[in-house]
Every structure is written in C-alpha cells, then in structure tokens.
N, C-alpha and C positions, 0 to 999 in steps of 0.2 A: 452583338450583345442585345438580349430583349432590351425594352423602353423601363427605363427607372418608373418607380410607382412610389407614392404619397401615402405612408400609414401617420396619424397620428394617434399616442397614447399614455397612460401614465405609466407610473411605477409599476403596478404588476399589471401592466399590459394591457391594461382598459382603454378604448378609445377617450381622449380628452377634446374638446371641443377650441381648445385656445392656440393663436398660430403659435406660438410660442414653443408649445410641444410638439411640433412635427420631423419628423425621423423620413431622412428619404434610404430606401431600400434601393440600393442596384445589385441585380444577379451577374456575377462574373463567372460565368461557365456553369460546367455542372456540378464542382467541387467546392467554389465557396461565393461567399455573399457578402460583401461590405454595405454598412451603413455608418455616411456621414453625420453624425452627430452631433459634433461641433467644430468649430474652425479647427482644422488641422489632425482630428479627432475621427479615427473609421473602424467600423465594429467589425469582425472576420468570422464569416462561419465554415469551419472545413468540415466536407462528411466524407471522402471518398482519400484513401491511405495512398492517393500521388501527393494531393496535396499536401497532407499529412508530412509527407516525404520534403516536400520540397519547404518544408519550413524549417530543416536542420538546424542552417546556421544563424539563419534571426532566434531562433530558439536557445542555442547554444550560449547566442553572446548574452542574451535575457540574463540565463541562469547563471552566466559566469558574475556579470556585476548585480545581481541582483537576488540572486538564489541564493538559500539558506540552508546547512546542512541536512536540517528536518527533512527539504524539502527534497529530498536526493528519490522519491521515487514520483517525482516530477517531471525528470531529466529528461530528454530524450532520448538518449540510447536505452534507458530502463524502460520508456513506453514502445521502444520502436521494436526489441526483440519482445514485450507485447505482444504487440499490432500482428506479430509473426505467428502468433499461437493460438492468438484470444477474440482478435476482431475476424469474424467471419458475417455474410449476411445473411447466415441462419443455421446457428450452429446447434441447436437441436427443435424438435418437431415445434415444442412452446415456447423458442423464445427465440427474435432476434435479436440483432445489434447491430448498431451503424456509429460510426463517429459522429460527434459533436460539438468538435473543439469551437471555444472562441474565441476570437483576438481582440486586439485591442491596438490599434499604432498612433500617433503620435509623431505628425510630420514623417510618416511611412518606418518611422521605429518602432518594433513591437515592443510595446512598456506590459502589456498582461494578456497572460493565458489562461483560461478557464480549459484543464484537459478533461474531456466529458465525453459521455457515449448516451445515446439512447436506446436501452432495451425496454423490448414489446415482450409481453408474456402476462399471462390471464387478462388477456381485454387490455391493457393497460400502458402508456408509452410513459416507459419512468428516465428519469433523465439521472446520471450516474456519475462518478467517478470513472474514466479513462485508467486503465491498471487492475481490477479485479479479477479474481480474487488475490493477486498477489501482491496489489501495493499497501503496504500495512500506515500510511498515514495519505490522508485525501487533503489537497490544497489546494491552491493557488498560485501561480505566479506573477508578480507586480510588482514593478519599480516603483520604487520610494522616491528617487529623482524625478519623476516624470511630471510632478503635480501633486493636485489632491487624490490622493489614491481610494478614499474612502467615495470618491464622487465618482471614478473610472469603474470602479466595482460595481455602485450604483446602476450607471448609465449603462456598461452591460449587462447587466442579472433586467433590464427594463429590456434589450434586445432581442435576450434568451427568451423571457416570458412570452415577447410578441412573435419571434418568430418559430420556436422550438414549439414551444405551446403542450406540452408532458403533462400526464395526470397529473403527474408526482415529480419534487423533487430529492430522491434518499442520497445523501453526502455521506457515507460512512468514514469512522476512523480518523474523525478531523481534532487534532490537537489543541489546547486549549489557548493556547501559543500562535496558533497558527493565521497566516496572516487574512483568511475567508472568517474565522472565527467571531470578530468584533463586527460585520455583516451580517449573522447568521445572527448574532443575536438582538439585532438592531430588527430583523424583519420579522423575527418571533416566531422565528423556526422553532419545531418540538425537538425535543433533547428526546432519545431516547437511550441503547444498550450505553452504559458508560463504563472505562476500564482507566486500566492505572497501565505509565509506558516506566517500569522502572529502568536508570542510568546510570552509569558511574562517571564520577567525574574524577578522572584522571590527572587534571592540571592543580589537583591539591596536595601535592607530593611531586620532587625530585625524581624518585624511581619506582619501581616497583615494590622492591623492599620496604620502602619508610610506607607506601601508598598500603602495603599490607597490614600493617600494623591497628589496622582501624578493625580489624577484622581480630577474632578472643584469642586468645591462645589456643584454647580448649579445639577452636574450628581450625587452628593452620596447623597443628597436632593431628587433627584426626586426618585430613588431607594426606600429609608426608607417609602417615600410618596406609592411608590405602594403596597411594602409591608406591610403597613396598612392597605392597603384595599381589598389584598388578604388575610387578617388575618380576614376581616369582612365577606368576602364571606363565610369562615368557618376558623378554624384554622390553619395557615399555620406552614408546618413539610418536614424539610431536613433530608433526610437520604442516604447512603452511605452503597451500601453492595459489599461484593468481595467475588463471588460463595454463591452456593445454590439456591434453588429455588425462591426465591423471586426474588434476580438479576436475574435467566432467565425469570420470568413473567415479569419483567420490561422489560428487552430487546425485548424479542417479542411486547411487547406494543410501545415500540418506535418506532419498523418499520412501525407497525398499522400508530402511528401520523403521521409518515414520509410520508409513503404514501397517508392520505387523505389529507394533509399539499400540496404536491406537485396537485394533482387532482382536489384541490380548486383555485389552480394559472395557471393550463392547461397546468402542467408542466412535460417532460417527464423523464423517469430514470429507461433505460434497466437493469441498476444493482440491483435495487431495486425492480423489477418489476419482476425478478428472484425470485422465489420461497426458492430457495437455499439462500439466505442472511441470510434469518429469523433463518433458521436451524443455520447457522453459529454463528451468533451473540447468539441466546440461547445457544447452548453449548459450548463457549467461558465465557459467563455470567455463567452458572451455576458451570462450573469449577471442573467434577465430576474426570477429568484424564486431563494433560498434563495443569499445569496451565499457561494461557496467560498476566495474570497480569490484566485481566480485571476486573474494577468497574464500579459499574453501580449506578446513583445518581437520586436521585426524588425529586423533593421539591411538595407538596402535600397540598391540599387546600381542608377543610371537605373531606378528607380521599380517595378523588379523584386527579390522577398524571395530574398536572397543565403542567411540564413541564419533560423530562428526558434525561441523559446524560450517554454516551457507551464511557469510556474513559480506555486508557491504560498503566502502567508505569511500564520504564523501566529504570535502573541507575540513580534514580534521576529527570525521566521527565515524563510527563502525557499527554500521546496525547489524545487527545480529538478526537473521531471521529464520534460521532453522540453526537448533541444537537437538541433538536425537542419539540415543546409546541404542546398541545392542542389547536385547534381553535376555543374554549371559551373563552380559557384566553388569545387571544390574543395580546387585549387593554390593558391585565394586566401584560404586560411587564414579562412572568412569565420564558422568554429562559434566559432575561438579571438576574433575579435573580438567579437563579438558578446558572449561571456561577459565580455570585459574593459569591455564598457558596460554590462552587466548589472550586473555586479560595482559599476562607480563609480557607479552610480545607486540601488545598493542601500544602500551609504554611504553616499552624502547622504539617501536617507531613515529612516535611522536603524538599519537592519537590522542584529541583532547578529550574524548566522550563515548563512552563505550555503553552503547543504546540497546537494553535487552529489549525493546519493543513490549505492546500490550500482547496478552492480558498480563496483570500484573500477577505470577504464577510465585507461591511462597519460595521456591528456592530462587528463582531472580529477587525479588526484594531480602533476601538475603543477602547477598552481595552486594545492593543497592548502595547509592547515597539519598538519593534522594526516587519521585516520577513526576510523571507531566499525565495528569487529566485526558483522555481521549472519549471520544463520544460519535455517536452515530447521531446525523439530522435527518431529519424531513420535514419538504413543505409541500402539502395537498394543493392544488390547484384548481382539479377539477372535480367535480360531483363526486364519481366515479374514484378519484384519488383521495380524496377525504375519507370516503369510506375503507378505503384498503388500511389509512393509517391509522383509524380509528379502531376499526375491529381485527385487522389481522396483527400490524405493527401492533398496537397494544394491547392487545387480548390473545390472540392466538397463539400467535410466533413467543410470546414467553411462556404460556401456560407450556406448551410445547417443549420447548428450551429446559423447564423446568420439570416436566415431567418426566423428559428422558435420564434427566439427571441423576433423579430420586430413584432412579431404577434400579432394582440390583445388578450385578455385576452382568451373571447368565444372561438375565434377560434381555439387557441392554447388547450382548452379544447377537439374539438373535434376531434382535433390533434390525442392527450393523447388518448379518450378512443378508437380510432380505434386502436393505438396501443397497449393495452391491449388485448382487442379484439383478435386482431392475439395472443400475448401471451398466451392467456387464453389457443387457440388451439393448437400451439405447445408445 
C-alpha cells in the first residue's frame, strides 16, 4: 500500500490552515480510497466495477434497513444491470465515464452511499448521478441510525470536492423528498429544469372498486365504452409477467412503440435513441440474474400488444416507467386502459403507491391523487464549470428545449431523423 498522505481542507475543499481539519487520505489499491475522518468514521471511493462488485451485500443490507421506496433506483441490482450497459471507459469519441461511488462506514458498516459517475465531455469532468439515463429519481443513501446524518453528508460531499475535484456538479431528477435534497439546499446549489412525479395512492381505499370511485362517472363510462370496442376489434387480454422471456419480448417491443410513437410526433430522445436502452430494459425484464423487481404488463387485442407497460416495485410501490400504445390503437384509448388494469392489479396485490413518475404528463395527473416536486441541481466548482452552468444550463439548453418545441410537427420530424442519422453513425 503506498504511504498515507495529509490533505487538510474545508467544506468545499479549500486547504484550511487549523489542525483540526485534517483528513488523512490512504490509497487501498487501485479501485478505492478510504479517508479517516473521524473516530470510527472512513470515506470510500470506488471507481473500477470489481469493487463496484464486491460491495453487494454491505449495500443490500444498507437499503434493506434503510432504503426508501423512492429510492428503488438506488438498489443495486437496478445499478448493477447498469453497470452492464452504461459504464464503459469510453463509450463514445466525446465523452467518458468512470465510476465514482462514495462510502461512508461507520465502525466498518456502510451507513451511506453517494452512487455517482464521472463523465468527461466538452473539456469538462462533471460528476453525475450513477443510473443515466435510466434512473428517473437521483439520491442518496444514509441511515437515519447511524448519527447525525446531515453531518456524514457534509463530511463526505467535503471528500468528493477534495478528492474528485469535477468542474461541475449536475444531480438530475432529485425529489423534493428526497433525502440529498435538505443538502442541496443548504449549499445553494441552483435548481434548475423542475417537473411534477404524479401518484396514486392506493392505501385510500379497501379495493379497487370503492378506490375507483374518485374517478366521474363520465371517465369510468367512457373507459368500459372503449373497452368494448377493443373487445370487437378482436378479444381483449391483460396480462402481467415478472422475468422470462416473454416479459423481455414485451420489453424490447415497447421500446419499438416508443420509438416509432416519438418519430411520428417529430420527437427527439437521445436516451432512447441509444441502442443500449433496449439491452437494458430486456434484461431487467427477463430477470435471468440479479432480480430488479421488474414487471412488464400488455393488454392485447386479437393477440396483438395494443398497448405496454415497463414498471417496477419496490417496498410496496410500482413505478411505472415506460407506458407506450401502438399507433393503431390509438383512438382506442388502449395506454389509458391498460393503466386502469395496471392500476386494479396493483391493488389486489397489495401495492401502496402507484408512482407515474415525472414529467408530470395531463393524462397521469389525471388519474393522479396527488405529485412530488422533482428537479435537476447543479453546483459549478470550477472556472470552466460556472460557465457551462451559467450559459449553457441556463441559456442554451432551454432556449433549445424551447425551440424545438415550438416547432411544427414536419419540421420538428426532420429535426428527429437527422438526428438519427448522426446516431446511426456514431
């Protein structure tokens, strides 16, 4: 093991001159780095996916006493079948990635995890959320037993800054709830894209039945009404599988609709647009090693998928994260049905919270009870990262955003397939 070495610093990383703040650094191989902090107290840096590997079950037991449904794409089997797709160290010409988790233990118990990556791309080493693009809520993990939790968050986010050292820090998709959030706004991190995570809450009702009733007559009328007529088109059949091949042939077919769903609106979506999604989503669906708690639901019309749904649960709640129809059935309302068997199958098996996820799109807060705040941060650190957040984060990237928006339908198609285009080639 190289010689331990003496950094002293403050909160964001500055050298401080008092013995009081001194942090000793020791390198433990070439995969991670503890620093003693305080009695009993050691920070972990992992960057290389053995190590990664080899934190399963300290991780496991974290989230079991300590994890919060929200937090389900926290997990580790959600980051590990990741790690399978997503972390490469250079997976196109401009941009890398490397891991960046960090620990936190606690008389050698892991009490918190920072799951993070840091990607290079334009000059710039931004430090990220672990899970993109497919983890749709960014967190933390930290026992509430362990202490003062607000001071371990502290003392590591002081480790990151010295040892990570990133222009930038961009935290996307973090819940208002969420337990990094009272952090983030403590250090005066900028708020930027914000959205709405509409839910239902299930445990306000007995069944499904009485839990329906919140809902006019006029809409469970028109429901039955289409249902009819998707019964006429050929026999309409819900079904619900968790792992095997049939849920990953669904799953791959959903990204199909997905993406000719978006192509037909002239709409674009780098994430999807990724070849690597599809892999992910099928073997999450099929569920052959490291189970993610993924189901995947069809409701099927003469023996053709009308409409289908990529949902996931954890403690009691079912996030929903891909719902997507056929652009046959479109007039035949076949996403709204499908969610309303989703829905009544999720209550009879017990499900407390039936999570449409952001953005908050009008037909989810229709069915809604309520949503939860979600928000993109960033904190600039260096020269070079101030200015990316200053003029692109808030100047470019929405006028952009907004532009494309405003677009007519055509043009915004021809938007899309030059964008492809370039994809197809890199």
């Amino acid at each position: 093991m190289p010689a331990s070495s003496i950094l002293r610093m403050s909160r964001w990383g500055r050298p401080l001159n008092g013995a009081g703040a001194g942090v000793r650094l020791a390198v433990m191989g070439q995969s991670a780095m503890a620093n003693s902090v305080a009695a009993g107290v050691e920070v972990g840096f992992i960057s290389d996916r053995a190590a990664f590997d080899a934190l399963e079950d300290d991780w496991n037991r974290l989230f079991l006493r300590a994890g919060r449904p929200t937090q389900y794409f926290q997990t580790f089997n959600w980051l590990w079948h990741w790690s399978n797709h997503y972390f490469s160290a250079a997976t196109k010409i401009w941009a890398a990635t490397r891991l960046a988790i960090v620990t936190v233990r606690r008389h050698g118990e892991l009490v918190l995890v920072w799951p993070l990556v840091v990607e290079r791309s334009v000059g710039l080493d931004c430090l990220t959320w672990m899970g993109g693009p497919v983890t749709q809520y960014g967190d933390i993990l930290v026992d509430p037993e362990a202490g003062d939790s607000m001071e371990l968050i502290r003392t590591s986010w002081d480790c990151i800054m010295a040892r990570l050292a990133p222009d930038i820090v961009r935290l996307r998709k973090v819940r208002e709830d969420a337990a990094v959030a009272p952090f983030l706004a403590q250090i005066g991190a900028t708020q930027g894209e914000r959205q709405r995570a509409p839910y239902l809450d299930l445990k306000r009702a007995p069944d499904f039945e009485t839990y329906e009733q919140r809902y006019s007559a006029k809409a469970r009328k028109n429901r039955r009404r289409q249902m009819r007529r998707l019964d006429e088109r050929g026999t309409a059949h819900f079904s619900s599988d968790r792992g095997g091949a049939a849920a990953r042939e669904l799953a791959t077919l959903a990204l199909l609709l997905k993406r000719a769903w978006l192509k037909d609106r002239g709409l674009v979506s780098p994430a999807l647009a990724d070849r690597r999604m599809t892999g992910f989503f099928a073997d999450v669906a099929e569920c052959r090693v490291r189970d993610a708690g993924c189901r995947v639901s069809a409701l099927t019309s003469a023996g053709e998928a009308a409409a289908i749904e990529i949902a996931f649960e954890c403690k009691g709640r079912r996030l929903v994260h891909v719902i997507v129809y056929g652009l046959k059935f479109d007039k035949a309302g076949a996403g709204n049905l499908l969610v309303e068997q989703s829905v009544r199958q999720a209550k009879a098996e017990g499900i407390e919270t039936f999570d449409l996820l952001a953005p908050g799109d009008a037909y989810k807060l229709d069915w809604a009870d309520g949503s939860v705040g979600v928000a993109d941060y960033s904190v600039p650190v260096s020269r070079a990262g101030r200015a990316y957040t200053a003029l692109y984060l808030g100047a470019v990237r929405t006028f952009l955003k907004t532009g494309l928006a405003a677009m007519p339908a055509s043009l915004r198609r021809v938007v899309a397939s030059g964008y492809r285009v370039v994809m197809a080639i890199v």
